[in-house]
N, C-alpha and C positions, 0 to 999 in steps of 0.2 A: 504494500500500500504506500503509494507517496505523498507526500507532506501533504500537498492539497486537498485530499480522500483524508486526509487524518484531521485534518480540521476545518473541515467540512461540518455542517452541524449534525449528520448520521455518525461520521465518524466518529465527533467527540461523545456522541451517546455512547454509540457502540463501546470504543473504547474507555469506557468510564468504570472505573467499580462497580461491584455490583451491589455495593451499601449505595452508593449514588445514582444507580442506576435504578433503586428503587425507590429511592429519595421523587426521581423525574418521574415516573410511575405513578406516585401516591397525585403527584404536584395535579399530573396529566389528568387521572379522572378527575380528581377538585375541579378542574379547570371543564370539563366536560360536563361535569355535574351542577357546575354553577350555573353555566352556558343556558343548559338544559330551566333548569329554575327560571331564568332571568327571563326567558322567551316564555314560560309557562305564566308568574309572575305579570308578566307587561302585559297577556292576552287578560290574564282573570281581571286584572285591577281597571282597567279599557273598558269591557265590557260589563262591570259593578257598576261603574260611574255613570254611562251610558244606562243602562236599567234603572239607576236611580233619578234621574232626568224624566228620563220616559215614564215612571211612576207617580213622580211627583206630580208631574207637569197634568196628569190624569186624575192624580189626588186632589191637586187644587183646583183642578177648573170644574168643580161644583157639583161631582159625577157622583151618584149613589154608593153609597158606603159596602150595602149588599151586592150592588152592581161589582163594583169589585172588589169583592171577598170572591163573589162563587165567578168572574174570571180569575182570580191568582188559585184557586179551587183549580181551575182547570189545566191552568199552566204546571201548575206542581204536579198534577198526574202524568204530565211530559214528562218532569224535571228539570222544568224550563225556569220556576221562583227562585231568588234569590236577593242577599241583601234588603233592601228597604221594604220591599213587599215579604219578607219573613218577617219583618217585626211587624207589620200592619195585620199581617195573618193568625200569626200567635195572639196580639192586643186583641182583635178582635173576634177571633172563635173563643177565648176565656169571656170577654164582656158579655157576649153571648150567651154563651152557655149558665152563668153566673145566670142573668138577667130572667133565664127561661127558668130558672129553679125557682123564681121566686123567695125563697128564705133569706137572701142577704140583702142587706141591705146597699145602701150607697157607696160608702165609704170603701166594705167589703167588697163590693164589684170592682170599685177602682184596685184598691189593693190588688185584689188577685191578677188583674189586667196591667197590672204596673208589673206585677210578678214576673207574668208569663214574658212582656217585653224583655225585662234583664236578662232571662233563660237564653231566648231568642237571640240578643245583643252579643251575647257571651258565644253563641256559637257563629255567628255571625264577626266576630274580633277573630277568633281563630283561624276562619276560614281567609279574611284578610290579609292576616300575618302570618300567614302558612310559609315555611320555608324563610324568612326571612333571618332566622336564628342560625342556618346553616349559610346563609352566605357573609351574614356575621363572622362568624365561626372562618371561614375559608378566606373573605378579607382581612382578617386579623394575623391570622398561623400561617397562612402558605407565605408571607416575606421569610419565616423564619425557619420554617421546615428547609426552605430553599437557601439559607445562610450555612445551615446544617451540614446539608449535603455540598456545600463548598468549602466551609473549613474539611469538612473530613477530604475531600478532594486535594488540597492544600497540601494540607498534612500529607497524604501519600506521595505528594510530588518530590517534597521535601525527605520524605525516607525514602526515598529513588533515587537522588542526588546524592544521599550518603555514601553509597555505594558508586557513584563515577568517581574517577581522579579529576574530568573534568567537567563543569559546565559551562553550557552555551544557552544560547537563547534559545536556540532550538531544540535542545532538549528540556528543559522547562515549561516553553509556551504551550505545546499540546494537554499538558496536565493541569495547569494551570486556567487554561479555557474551557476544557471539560468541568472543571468543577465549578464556575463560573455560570457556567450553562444552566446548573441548579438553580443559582437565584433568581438568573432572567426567566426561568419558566414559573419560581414563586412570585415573581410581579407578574406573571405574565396572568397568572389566575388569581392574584389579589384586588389588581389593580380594578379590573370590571364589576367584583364581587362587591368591591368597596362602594362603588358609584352604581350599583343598581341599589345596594342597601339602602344607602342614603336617599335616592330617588322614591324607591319606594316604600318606606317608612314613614315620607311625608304624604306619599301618596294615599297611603293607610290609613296617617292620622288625619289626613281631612274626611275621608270616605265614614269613618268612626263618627266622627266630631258631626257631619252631617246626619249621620244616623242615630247618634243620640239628642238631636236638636228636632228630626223628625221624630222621634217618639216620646216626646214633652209635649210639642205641638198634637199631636195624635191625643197622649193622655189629656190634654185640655178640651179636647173638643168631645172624648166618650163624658168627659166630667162633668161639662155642661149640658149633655144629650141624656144621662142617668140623673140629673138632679132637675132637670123639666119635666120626666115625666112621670 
């Protein structure tokens, strides 16, 4: 193999340890598995936002309350509800159902309907922030997983040298850019991991922050609907 094949960027995989060679391994699925999140992440949180728009915008322009429970009724038999139309569904099959028993009273109706929202809210925050703990996770440790596997690369080069009478640049620089290669593949999956996080954590906490502003506004409105009649 000549020098050029040798540092090549196969070459220096190839010829890498195989502590570092598993180092770029680990680096590589992170970086595939982030990848993979970040595209899954960007379609769900796109199409929350969107659903939420379309709902509200339905909710508020003056449209029957039963009109739409029994269409979000229908959409869920798809598996088509989601986000703001979960809490509106949960609030209102409890108010319902409460209201049809007759025995509670006001307060009690609300309560329970405030209940059932948090249940709702709570699975609806996880479904948000799904996966975002792992790209956490992977923009934080892959710079250092990737430091790892270049000191140890270092280090080998260095007990390689002990053994020549001479060196040159050229025997040094293969080993030294091999282990190197570790860290540019831990930026190379941190760096993304870190700027979708951030992107979509803000993204999350607005989608939250709207969906617990729509389900005050909601609770206000069974409140005053249960205490007129």
């Amino acid at each position: 193999m000549n020098a050029g094949e040798t540092l090549s960027l196969w070459g220096l995989i190839q010829n890498a340890s195989l502590l570092v060679q598993l180092v770029m391994l680990i680096l590589l699925l992170a970086s595939v598995i982030s990848w993979v999140m970040i595209i899954q992440r960007g379609l769900y949180l796109t199409r929350a936002k969107r659903a939420m728009n379309n709902f509200e915008r339905r909710f508020w322009s003056g449209a029957d309350l039963n009109q739409l429970f029994r269409e979000g009724n229908a959409r869920a038999e798809r598996g088509k509800t989601d986000g703001v139309e979960s809490l509106f569904r949960a609030g209102f099959t409890e108010f319902t159902r409460l209201r049809q028993q007759g025995r509670s009273g006001p307060e009690a109706v609300m309560e329970g309907t405030e209940r059932a929202m948090r249940v709702a809210m709570s699975r609806e925050q996880e479904k948000v922030e799904m996966n975002l703990p792992f790209l956490a996770t992977v923009g934080s440790v892959s710079p250092y997983i990737g430091l790892f596997g270049t000191v140890w690369g270092i280090m080998n080069s260095f007990r390689s040298l002990a053994t020549m009478h001479q060196a040159t640049i050229a025997t040094v620089a293969p080993g030294i850019s091999e282990a190197l290669v570790a860290t540019a593949m831990g930026l190379f999956a941190a760096i993304p991991a870190v700027m979708a996080y951030n992107r979509y954590s803000a993204k999350a906490e607005w989608l939250l922050s709207s969906y617990e502003t729509f389900a005050e506004e909601f609770s206000s409105i069974l409140h005053r609907k249960v205490h007129s009649s």
